[in-house]
N, C-alpha and C positions, 0 to 999 in steps of 0.2 A: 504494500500500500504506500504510496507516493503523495505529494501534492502538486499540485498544478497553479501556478499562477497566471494572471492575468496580469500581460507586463505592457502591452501596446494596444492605446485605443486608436482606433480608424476616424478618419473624414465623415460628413454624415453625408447623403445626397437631399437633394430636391425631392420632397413630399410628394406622394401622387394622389389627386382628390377625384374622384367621380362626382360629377354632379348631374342629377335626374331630374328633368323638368319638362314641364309641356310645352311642346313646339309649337305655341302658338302666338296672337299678337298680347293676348295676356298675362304672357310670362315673358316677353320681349326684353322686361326689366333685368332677368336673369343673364343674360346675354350681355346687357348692356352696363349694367352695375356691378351685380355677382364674381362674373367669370373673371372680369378683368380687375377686382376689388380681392379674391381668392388669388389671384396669380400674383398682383402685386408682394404677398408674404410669403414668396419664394415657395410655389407651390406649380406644381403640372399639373395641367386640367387636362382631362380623360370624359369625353361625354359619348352617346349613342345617336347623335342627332342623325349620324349620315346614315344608318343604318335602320332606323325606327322605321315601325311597325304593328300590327297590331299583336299580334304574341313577340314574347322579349326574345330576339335574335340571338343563337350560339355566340355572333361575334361580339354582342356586348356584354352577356356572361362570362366571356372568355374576358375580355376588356377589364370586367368587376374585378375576377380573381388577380388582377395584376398590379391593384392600385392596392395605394396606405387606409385610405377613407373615404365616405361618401356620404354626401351632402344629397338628399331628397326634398325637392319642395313637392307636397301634396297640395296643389292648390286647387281651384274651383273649375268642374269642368262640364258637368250637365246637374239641373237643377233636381232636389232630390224631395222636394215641397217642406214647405212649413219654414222657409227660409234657408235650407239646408243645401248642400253640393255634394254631389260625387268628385273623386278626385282621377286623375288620370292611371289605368291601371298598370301601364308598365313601370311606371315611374314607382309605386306599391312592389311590381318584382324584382324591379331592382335594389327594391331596401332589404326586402326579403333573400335575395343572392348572397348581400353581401351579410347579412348576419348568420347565415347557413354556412358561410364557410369555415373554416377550422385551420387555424387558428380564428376566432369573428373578427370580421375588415369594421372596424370603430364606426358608428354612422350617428349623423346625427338626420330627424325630421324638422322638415320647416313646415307646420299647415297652416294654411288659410283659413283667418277666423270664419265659422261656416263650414267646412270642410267637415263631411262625416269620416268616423275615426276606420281606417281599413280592417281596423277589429284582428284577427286571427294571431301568428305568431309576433306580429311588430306589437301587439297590445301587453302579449305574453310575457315581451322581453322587456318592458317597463325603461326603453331606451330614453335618451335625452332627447325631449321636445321642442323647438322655438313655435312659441308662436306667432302667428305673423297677419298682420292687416295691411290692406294695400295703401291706406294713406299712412302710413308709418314705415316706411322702408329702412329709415336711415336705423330705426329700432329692431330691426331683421340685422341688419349690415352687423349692428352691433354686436349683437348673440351671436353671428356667426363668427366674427373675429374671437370669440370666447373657445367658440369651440372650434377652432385652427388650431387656436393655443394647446389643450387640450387635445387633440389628434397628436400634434407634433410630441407631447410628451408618455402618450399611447404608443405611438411608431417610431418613435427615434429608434434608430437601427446601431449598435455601436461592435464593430468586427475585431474581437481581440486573441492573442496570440499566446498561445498555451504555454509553461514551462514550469521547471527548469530544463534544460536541451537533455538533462540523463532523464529523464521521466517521458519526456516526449521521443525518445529513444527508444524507449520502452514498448509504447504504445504501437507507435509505428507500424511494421512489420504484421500490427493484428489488428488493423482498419478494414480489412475483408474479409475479416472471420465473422463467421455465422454467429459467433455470438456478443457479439462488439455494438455497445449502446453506450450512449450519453443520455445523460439528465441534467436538467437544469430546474434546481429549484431556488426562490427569491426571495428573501427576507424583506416583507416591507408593510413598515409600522407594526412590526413587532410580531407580525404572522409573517410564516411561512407558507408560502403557495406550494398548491401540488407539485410533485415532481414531473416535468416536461420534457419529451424525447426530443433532441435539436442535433441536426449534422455537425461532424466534427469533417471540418475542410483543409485538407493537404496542398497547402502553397508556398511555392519555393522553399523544400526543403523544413517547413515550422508546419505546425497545427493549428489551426483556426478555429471560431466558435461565431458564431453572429449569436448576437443577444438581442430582443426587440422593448423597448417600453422598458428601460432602466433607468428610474430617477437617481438623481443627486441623494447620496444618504442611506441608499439603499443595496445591500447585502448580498451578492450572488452567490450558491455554493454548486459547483458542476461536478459530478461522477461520473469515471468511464469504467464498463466492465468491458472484458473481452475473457477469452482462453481461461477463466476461471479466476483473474485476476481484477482488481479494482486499486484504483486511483484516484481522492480526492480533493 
């Protein structure tokens, strides 16, 4: 049994956000405020527009899985009586994509005051809601910058480099053994999160580890078993 440090943290890259919204002249504001208000905090914008449809298209699913986060406005799109709106349904599968996916891609809902609620798993999952009226934008712009901030410290990505070189000596050699796993569990605020299986990546000759959503302050402890042996 050895220990492993973490001796080299990595560059971070540019955020990727999906943002899902109705292609129409109602939602015009997204395009025109949003997109270029989200890009400005050093963020890539990922949308489905060239491709929409009415069932959600493999290539924007595919799209989802690729990004940090995703921004959904549910906003008003056929009347649903008694003052109420249905909301646009792909823009609903696309929140639902990205909270099915494993690890879940962070999302946050914008709806539209009015907007009835899509009910099913996004109700389920008691996610973070803005909510949003149309003479009020600049009180949308705001909550969303909140939750940029809040994405970036869910995704920050930080690539660090395993050691001492006789431990990762060790290792080496039994990266393709059938029984060779990594765990990564996180100390934070005083709980420790379950133990998570994370690729250990062989570059130039060192050991690598990506870690996603590491605050300042907080604890990481990694274990590798292989050949019957452990390292932590």
């Amino acid at each position: 049994m050895g220990r492993c440090e973490i001796i080299i943290p990595a560059a971070q890259r540019d955020m990727r956000v999906f943002i899902g919204y109705g292609y129409n002249d109602r939602d015009r504001w997204v395009e025109e405020y949003v997109i270029p208000f989200v890009h400005a905090f050093g963020c890539e914008i990922v949308h489905g527009k060239a491709v929409f449809g009415g069932a959600l298209p493999d290539e924007v699913i595919k799209a989802i899985r690729t990004v940090d986060a995703m921004i959904g406005f549910t906003t008003r799109r056929e009347p649903a009586g008694s003052g109420q709106f249905y909301t646009h349904p792909w823009v609903v599968q696309e929140l639902v994509t990205a909270h099915s996916q494993a690890p879940r891609i962070p999302f946050v809902e914008v709806r539209e005051q009015g907007v009835l609620s899509p009910g099913g798993i996004l109700d389920a999952a008691n996610a973070q809601r803005i909510d949003y009226r149309e003479e009020d934008q600049a009180a949308c712009l705001t909550q969303i910058a909140k939750a940029l901030r809040r994405f970036r410290e869910e995704t920050s990505m930080v690539t660090v480099r395993l050691g001492p070189t006789s431990m990762v000596d060790q290792i080496n050699p039994l990266l393709d053994d059938a029984s060779f796993v990594c765990r990564c569990r996180i100390l934070r605020r005083g709980v420790e999160s379950e133990p998570r299986v994370i690729p250990v990546l062989p570059i130039k000759g060192g050991l690598f580890v990506q870690l996603r959503g590491i605050a300042e302050g907080e604890l990481v402890r990694i274990a590798i078993s292989a050949g019957g042996r452990t390292w932590r």
